[in-house]
Each structure stands twice: as C-alpha cells, then as structure tokens.
C-alpha angles and dihedrals in degrees: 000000000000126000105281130236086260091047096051088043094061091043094053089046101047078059092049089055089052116044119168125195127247115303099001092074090139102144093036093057089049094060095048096044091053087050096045090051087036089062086050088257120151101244130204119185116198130121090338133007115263122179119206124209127179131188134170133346094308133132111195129101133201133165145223121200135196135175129240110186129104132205137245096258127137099228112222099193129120109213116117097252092061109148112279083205104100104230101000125092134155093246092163104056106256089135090068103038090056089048080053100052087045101053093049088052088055081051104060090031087069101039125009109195080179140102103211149031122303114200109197109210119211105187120201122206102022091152090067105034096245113097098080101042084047085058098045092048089044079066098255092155102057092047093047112024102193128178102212137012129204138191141194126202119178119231131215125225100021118099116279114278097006108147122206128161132141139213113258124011112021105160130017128242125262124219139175128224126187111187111182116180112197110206129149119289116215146147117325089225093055109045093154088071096053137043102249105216091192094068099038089051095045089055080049086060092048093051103045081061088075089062098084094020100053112004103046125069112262103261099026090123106220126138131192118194130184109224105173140034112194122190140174088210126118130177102305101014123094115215128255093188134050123175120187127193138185155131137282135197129192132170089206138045090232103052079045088053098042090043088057083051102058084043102063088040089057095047085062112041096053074056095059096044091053116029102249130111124234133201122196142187132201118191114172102205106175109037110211112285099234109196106218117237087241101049094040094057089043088057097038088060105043088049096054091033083060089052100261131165088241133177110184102189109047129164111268119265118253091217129074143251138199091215084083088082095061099041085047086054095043127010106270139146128232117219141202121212118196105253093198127278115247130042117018096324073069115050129100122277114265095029125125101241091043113139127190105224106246082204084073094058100076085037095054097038088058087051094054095049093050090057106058090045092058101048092038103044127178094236082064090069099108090230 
C-alpha cells in the first residue's frame, strides 16, 4: 500500500514548518534520507540527498530530481502549519516537490513495475543556482551514470495537475550586473565644480533600457531590469559614486552574451561623455535549462497517457532554474505541474502567502511513478 493523500499531507506540511536556506538544509536532508532507508532504498548523503533503487536486470538509469531549499521570506499566512523558522518559508514549493518525489519512491520500493535503476535526486541550494553544479562537480555523474534526468515545478495559476513543457529552451537564463560610475562628489548647490554620479548613472539606467527595446530582435525574450540605485550622496552632498545593480534574463547563450556587451559599451560611453570612469561586472548564475527532444516526448506521453490536462509545446518561461545544470549534463526535461488557480494555491512564486496544493501531491506522485516505469520497462530487462 502506498503513502495516502493524508500521509503525504502531513509529510508536505512538517517540511513546510521547517524550511532551511540554501546549502544548510541539515534537518531537510535528515528527514529525506530516513524516508528514503525507511522505503529499503540504498542512500548516499553529500552535498545533496540521492536515493538508489534497482529492479530487475536492467541496465538502464534515469533520474528524478527535486529541490529542497527555502528562501528568506517572512510567510504571512494563517494555517496552522506556517514556517517556525522566523523569516524563512518555502514560498516556492520545494516542500511539495520533495513529498512528491518521496512518495513516488515508497511507491516503487514496494513495487517496482521497472527494469532498471531509479536515482532520486534531492538538490540543495536551487534559489541560487548552486545546488546542482555543486553536485556534478562533487562527482555525482560518475557515481551515478544516468541517461536521462527530469524535473517537476509546480505552477501557480494554472489548473491542478495540468502538465506543460516544451523541447528545447524552457527557462531563460539569470544573470547579475553591477555597474558603479565614479565621478566627483561636491556641494549640492554647486553641481558645476564637481561630477554628480547620481545623474550620470541615472542616464546609464535610461540607456540599458534600449537594450531590449532597440538592440535586441523583437521576441527574443529577454528582459534587463535595474533593481537597485546605490549613492554616497546625503542632503546637501552630491554624490561622487553611483552603483547600479540588477538582473538579466536571456533564452540563448548568444542574446546573454551580446546583452553583457552593450552593457559594458554603454557604460562607457556614458564615461567618455562625461569624464568618469565605470567598472562593471557581469556573473551569469542559472544557464539556460534546454528540454531534450527524447525526454520531452517521453513525458509528454506518460502525462497524457495518465489522463492529464497536458500542452506539450508551451512559451518559454521568463525565470530561471538550476536544473539546468543537470539537463545541460544528460539529456532531461523540466516540467511544470499546475499548482491550482485561486488562494494561495494561487498566488504568485516567491510571495508570502504562497501555498503549495496538497491535492498535487498524489497527482504528482502518480506522475512520477509512471514515469520510471516508462522509461525503464520490464521488456528492457535483458532476460
């Protein structure tokens, strides 16, 4: 008998009371590591938390990978599992992706239905795009040499259970600027004596905005936001430094590439034209998460051959995701799973009265089990 709806309910939520930050998930990767032994799998704890499970003469590997980190969020809800963590909450639904994965794992433990070997993968640090380069370099591969790699992420806003993905780009990359102009502070009342950073860096904002509008092909989807504005300046001081920092987001190596480039002309060319020097760095910290064509079709096809709402070919999605990492290692396919559409099912990723559905868990732990059992079929044995 498999974990019920209630079961995996309780489990979801105890996460939920106790959510961890990026790469100090200690007490997260206890608790799926004593499920994982307490289902009969083989566990390994290391950077992360993986689960093997082997059946059959098969061999064949695949892996499923969930995340495990929170994020430094002050929750706002009022049901009676909120995070006892003051100023952390898993507002993006790791908590359920990792109850999925888990219950899937009970699942197969108990009976198979493969020919293979499973590796359930449990990533630290997603938020930051850390956790799964920290595992490949770790030497995850070569312990565990899989085929293929999948992964689910619920979505907001979009009916419960309803699966969409796409070959080929499916999230966009992220990366951090930091732009600083040094100029010559002075007196506020005598702005002609010094070099005012505040208004040179304010003409930078204006013209990294023509990035997206005018350099870049319509529909390339990137975006580049300015997200903070940093002076030395007080009342009556104009400011002699100005440091501006922000995001960007690209579907292909090369617009990323070119962005970073513009970038760095503007910079100075704003310099030039006003006698200050700039500095700026560019750090891309999520690549873009690319589906393979093989992958994409298998889970295309277990999803609607388990009667899910299913659209195969989605737009890409503007945020970012560490799997990319992995799909960009093996061949894989990222998912997203529909998360509800109203309350805080509801509500967008990252907010403080965010909720992942416990209605999804069953659904996605079906999902999950189907899956390994497709891509890993008994008549693949070998016998």
């Amino acid at each position: 008998m498999t974990m019920t709806p209630n079961e995996l309910r309780a489990l979801r939520r105890a996460f939920h009371q106790d959510p961890e930050l990026g790469f100090d998930e200690v007490r997260t990767k206890e608790k799926v590591a004593d499920a994982l032994r307490s289902f009969g799998l083989e566990v390994h704890e290391g950077v992360g938390v993986v689960g093997v499970l082997r059946a059959g003469q098969g061999n064949r590997a695949i892996g499923l990978r969930a995340d495990m980190d929170a994020l430094p969020i002050a929750e706002a809800s009022r049901h009676d599992y909120v995070s006892r963590n003051p100023g952390v909450m898993h507002a993006c639904g790791h908590d359920g992706h990792m109850t999925m994965l888990l219950g899937a794992a009970e699942t197969l433990a108990r009976d198979p239905g493969f020919s293979g070997t499973v590796v359930f993968i449990f990533q630290p640090n997603e938020e930051h795009g850390l956790g799964a380069k920290a595992m490949l370099d770790d030497g995850f591969l070569a312990q565990f040499p899989i085929e293929e790699v999948y992964a689910i992420h619920n979505l907001p806003g979009a009916p419960l259970g309803q699966m969409s993905t796409r070959p080929g780009l499916i999230c966009s990359s992220e990366s951090l600027f930091e732009i600083t102009v040094q100029g010559q502070g002075g007196h506020a009342s005598m702005p002609q004596a010094g070099r005012d950073a505040i208004t040179i860096g304010a003409e930078l904002v204006q013209a990294l905005q023509t990035i997206v509008a005018r350099k870049l092909a319509p529909g390339a989807g990137a975006v580049v936001s300015v997200t903070e504005f940093l002076t030395d300046g007080q009342r009556n001081v104009l400011p002699g430094v100005a440091t501006l920092k922000g995001d960007v987001r690209a579907r292909s190596p090369e617009d990323r590439d070119a962005i970073e480039g513009f970038m760095r002309q503007m910079a100075e060319g704003v310099a030039l034209a006003h006698g200050v020097s700039t500095t700026v760095t560019f750090d891309t910290e999520f690549i873009e998460t690319i589906n393979a064509l093989g992958p994409t079709a298998a889970a295309v096809r277990v999803a609607q051959g388990t009667g899910l709402e299913t659209f195969p070919d989605r737009q890409p999605m503007s945020f970012s995701e560490d799997f990319a990492h992995f799909s960009a290692a093996v061949p894989g396919c990222f998912l997203l799973m529909g998360n509800g559409e109203s309350g805080p099912h509801g509500q967008p990723l990252h907010s403080n009265d965010y909720d992942f559905n416990d209605a999804l868990l069953p659904i996605g732990a079906a999902f999950w089990t189907a899956l390994a059992r497709d891509r890993l079929p008994l008549q693949d044995s070998g016998q």
